[in-house]
C-alpha angles and dihedrals in degrees: 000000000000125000119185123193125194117197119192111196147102143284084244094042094050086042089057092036088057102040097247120161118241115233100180091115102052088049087051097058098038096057088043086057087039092051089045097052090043097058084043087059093047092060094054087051098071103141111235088059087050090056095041089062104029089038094076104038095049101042088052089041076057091043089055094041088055097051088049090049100051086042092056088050095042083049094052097045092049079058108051083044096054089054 
C-alpha cells in the first residue's frame, strides 16, 4: 500500500507547525554586522595605502629571489667546471 500526502504551506507555517525557532531575526542582525565590517574594511583598502605597504616587501622578497637565484647558478656552473 501506497499513501501519498501533499502539504501545502510555507516555509513560516511548517516552521511554526514543527516548533521550530525563528531565527530571522539573528540572520538579520549578523549580516547587518557582516555588511557593516565589510564596508569598514573597503575603506582601509584604498589603494595607494595596500602598495605602500605590499610594494616594499615584495620588491625586496624579489630582490632576495634574484640573489638566490644567481647563487644556485653560480653554484652549478663552479661545479660543471670543477668536473
Amino acid at each position: 500500500m501506497k499513501i501519498t500526502v501533499d502539504v501545502d504551506c510555507t516555509p513560516e507555517e511548517a516552521r511554526a507547525f514543527l516548533g521550530l525557532p525563528d531565527v530571522r531575526p539573528m540572520q538579520e542582525a549578523l549580516m547587518k554586522q557582516i555588511q557593516e565590517q565589510m564596508t569598514a574594511s573597503l575603506h582601509a583598502m584604498e589603494p595607494e595605502v595596500m602598495l605602500k605597504t605590499w610594494l616594499p616587501a615584495g620588491v625586496q622578497g624579489m630582490e632576495q629571489l634574484q640573489k638566490m637565484f644567481w647563487a644556485q647558478f653560480a653554484g652549478g656552473t663552479r661545479k660543471e667546471r670543477k668536473e
